[in-house]
Backbone as JSON Lines, residues from 0, in Angstrom:
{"i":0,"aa":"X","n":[123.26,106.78,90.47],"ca":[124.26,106.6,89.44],"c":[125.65,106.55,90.07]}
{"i":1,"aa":"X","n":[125.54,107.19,91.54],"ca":[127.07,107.61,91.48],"c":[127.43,106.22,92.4]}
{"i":2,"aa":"X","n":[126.53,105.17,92.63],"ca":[126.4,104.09,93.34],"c":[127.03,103.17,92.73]}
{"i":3,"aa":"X","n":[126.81,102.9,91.29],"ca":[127.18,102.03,90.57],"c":[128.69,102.42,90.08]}
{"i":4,"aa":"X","n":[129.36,103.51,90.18],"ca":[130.41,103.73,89.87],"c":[131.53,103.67,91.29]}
{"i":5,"aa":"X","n":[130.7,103.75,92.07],"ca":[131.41,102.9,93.5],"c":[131.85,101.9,93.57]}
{"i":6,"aa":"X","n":[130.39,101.14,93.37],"ca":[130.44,99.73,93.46],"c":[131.53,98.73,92.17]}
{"i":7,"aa":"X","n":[131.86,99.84,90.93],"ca":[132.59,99.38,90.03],"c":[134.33,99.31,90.43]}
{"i":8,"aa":"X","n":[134.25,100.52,91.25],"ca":[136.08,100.83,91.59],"c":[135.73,99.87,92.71]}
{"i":9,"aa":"X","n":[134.8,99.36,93.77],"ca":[135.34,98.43,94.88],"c":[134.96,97.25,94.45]}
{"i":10,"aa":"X","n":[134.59,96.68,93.41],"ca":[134.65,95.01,93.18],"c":[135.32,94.71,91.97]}
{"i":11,"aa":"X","n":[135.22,96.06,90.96],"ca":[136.3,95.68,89.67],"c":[134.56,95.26,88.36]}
{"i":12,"aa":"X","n":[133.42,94.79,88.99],"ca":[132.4,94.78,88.19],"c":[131.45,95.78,87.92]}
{"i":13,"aa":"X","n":[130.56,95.52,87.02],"ca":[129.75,96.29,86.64],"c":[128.53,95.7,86.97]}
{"i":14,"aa":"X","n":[127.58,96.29,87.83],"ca":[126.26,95.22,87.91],"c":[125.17,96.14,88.36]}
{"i":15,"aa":"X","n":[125.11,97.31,87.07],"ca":[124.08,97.91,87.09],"c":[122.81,97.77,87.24]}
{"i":16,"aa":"X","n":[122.38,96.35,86.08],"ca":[121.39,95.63,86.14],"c":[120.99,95.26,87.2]}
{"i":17,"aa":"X","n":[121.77,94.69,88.19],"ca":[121.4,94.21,89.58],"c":[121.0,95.74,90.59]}
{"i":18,"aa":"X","n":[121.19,96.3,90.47],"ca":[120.59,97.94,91.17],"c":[119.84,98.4,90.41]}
{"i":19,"aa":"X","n":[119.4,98.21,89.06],"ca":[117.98,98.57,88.36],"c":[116.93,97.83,89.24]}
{"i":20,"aa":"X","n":[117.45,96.34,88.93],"ca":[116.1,95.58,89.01],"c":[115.53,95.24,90.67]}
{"i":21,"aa":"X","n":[116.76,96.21,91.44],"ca":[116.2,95.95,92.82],"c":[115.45,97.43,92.83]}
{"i":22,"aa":"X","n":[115.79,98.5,91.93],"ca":[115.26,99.98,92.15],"c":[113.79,99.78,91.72]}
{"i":23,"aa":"X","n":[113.64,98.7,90.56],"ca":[112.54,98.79,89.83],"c":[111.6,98.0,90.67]}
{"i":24,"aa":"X","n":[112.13,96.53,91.47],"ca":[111.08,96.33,92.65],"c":[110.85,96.9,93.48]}
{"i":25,"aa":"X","n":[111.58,98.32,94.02],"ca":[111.28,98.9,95.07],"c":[109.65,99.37,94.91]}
{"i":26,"aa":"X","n":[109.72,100.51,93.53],"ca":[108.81,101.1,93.01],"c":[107.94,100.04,92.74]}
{"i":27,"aa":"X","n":[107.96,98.97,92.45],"ca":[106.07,98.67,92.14],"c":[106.1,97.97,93.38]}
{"i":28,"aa":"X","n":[106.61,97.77,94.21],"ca":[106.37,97.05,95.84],"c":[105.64,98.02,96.84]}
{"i":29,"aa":"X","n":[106.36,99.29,96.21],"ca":[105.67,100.78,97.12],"c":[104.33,101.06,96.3]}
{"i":30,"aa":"X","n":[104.66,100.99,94.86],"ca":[103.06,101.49,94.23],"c":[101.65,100.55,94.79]}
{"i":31,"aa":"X","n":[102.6,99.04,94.47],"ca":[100.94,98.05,95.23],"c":[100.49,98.76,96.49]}
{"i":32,"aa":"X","n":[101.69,99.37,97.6],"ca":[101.37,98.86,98.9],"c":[99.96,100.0,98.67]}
{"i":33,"aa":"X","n":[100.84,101.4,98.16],"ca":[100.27,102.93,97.74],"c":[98.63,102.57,97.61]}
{"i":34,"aa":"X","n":[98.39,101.75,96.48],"ca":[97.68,101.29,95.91],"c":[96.3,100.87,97.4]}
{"i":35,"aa":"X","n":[96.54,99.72,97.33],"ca":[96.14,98.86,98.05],"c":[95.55,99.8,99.49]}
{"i":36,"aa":"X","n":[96.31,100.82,100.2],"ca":[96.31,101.71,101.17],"c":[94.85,102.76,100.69]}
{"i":37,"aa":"X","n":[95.15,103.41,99.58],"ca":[94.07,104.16,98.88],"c":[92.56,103.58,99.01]}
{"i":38,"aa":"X","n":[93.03,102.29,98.32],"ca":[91.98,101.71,98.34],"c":[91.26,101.24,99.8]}
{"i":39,"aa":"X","n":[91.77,100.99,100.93],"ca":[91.26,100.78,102.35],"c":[90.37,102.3,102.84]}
{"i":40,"aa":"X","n":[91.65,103.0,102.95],"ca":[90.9,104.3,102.9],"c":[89.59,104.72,102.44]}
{"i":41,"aa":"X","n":[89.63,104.85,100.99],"ca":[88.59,105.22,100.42],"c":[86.85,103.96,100.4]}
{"i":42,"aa":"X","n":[87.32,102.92,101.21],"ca":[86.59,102.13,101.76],"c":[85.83,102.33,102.62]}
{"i":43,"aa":"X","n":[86.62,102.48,103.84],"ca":[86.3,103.21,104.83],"c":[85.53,104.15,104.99]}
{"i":44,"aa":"X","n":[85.68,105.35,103.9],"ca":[84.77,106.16,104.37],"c":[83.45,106.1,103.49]}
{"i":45,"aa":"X","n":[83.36,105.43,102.97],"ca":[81.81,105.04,101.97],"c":[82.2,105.59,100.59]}
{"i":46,"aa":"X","n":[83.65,105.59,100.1],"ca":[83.09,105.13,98.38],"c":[82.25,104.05,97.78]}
{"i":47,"aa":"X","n":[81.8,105.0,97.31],"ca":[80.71,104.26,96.36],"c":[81.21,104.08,94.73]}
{"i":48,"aa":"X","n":[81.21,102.96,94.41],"ca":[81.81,102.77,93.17],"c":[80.58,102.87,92.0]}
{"i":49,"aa":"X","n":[81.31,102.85,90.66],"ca":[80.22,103.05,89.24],"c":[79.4,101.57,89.3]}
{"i":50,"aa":"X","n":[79.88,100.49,89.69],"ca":[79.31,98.78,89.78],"c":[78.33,98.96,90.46]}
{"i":51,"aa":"X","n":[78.77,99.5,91.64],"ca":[77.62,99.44,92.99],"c":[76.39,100.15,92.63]}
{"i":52,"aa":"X","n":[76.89,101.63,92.44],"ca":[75.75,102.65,92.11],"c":[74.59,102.33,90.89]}
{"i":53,"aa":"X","n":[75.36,101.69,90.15],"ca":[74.85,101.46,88.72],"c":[74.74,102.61,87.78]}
{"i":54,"aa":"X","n":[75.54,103.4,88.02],"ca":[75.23,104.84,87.27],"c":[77.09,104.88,87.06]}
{"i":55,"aa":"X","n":[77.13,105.53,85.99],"ca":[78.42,106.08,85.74],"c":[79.35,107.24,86.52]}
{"i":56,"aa":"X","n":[78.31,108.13,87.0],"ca":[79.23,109.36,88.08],"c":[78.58,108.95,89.54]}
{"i":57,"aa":"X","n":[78.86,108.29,90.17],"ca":[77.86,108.63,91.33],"c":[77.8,109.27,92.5]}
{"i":58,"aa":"X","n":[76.97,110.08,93.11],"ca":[77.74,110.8,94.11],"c":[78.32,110.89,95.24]}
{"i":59,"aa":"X","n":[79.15,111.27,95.74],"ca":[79.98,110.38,96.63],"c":[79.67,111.65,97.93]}
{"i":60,"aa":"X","n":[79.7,111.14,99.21],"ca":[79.47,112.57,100.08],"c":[80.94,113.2,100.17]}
{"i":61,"aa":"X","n":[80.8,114.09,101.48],"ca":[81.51,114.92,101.67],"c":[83.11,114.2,101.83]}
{"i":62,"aa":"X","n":[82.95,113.79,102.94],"ca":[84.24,112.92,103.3],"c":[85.08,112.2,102.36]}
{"i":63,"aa":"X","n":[84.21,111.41,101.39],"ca":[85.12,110.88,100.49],"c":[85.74,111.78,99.5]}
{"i":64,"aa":"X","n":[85.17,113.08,99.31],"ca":[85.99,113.87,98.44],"c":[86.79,114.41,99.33]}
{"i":65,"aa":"X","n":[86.81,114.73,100.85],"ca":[88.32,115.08,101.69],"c":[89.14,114.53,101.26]}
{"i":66,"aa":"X","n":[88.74,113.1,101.63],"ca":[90.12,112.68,101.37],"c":[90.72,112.24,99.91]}
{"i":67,"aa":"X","n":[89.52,112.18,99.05],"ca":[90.43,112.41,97.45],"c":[91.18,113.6,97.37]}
{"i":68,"aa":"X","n":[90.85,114.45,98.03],"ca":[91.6,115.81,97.71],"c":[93.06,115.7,98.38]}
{"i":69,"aa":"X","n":[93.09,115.29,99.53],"ca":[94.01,114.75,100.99],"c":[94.58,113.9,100.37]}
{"i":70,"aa":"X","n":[94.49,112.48,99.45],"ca":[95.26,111.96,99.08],"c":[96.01,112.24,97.4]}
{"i":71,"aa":"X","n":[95.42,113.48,96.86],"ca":[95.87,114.04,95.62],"c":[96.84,115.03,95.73]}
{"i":72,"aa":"X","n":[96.51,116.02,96.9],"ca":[97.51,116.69,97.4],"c":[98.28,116.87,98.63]}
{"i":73,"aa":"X","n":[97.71,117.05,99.85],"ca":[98.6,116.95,100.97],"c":[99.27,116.03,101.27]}
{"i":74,"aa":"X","n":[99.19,114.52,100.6],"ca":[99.87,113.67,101.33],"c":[100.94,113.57,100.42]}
{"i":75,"aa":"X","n":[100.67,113.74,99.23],"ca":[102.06,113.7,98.31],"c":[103.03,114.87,98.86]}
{"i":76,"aa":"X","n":[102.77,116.07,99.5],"ca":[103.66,116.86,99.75],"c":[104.25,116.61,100.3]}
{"i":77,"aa":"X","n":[103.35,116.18,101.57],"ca":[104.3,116.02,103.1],"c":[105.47,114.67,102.69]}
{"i":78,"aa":"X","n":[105.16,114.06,101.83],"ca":[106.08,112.56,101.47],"c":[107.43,113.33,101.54]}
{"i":79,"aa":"X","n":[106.53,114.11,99.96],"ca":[107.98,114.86,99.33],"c":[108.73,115.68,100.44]}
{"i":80,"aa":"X","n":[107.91,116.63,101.43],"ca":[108.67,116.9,101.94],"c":[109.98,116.02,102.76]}
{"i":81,"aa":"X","n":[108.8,114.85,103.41],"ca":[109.95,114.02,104.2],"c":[111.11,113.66,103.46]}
{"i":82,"aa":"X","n":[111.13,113.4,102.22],"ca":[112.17,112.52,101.5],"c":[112.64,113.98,101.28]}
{"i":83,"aa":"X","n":[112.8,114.62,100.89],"ca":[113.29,116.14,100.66],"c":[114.43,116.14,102.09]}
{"i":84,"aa":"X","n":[114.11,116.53,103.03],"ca":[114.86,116.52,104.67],"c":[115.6,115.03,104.83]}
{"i":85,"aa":"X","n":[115.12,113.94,104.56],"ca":[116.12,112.62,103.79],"c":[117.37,112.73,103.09]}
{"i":86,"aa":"X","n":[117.24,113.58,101.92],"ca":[118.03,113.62,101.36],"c":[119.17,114.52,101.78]}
């Protein structure tokens, strides 16, 4: 916020919109990549999907629940932490 009130006293405009809509591609450019990453991962180590299995829960071994757990919690921390020491 305090960006756009910068950018207002050094050009005389207002062009909030133009720093939304680059904030708002940041976020779904990072969510695909997020996305897309999860999904390699959880490839990798033998998810087994509901299509494949033909069953609705199916069981998945050990490893792939590491790293569901690894990518539900430790990796979001350590992010946060990094961007935390960023800021």
């Amino acid at each position: 916020l305090l960006i756009i009130f910068v950018d207002e006293l050094a050009t005389g405009q207002r062009r909030e919109g133009s720093f939304y809509a680059f904030f708002s591609l940041g976020q779904k450019v990072a969510l695909a990549v997020c996305i897309a990453i999860s999904n390699f991962i959880l490839e990798s180590v033998g998810y087994i999907s509901p299509e494949k299995a033909g069953c609705v829960d199916p069981i998945q071994n050990a490893t792939v629940i590491l790293m569901l757990n690894l990518m539900i919690g430790i990796f979001p921390a350590v992010i946060m932490a990094i961007t935390l020491i960023a800021l």
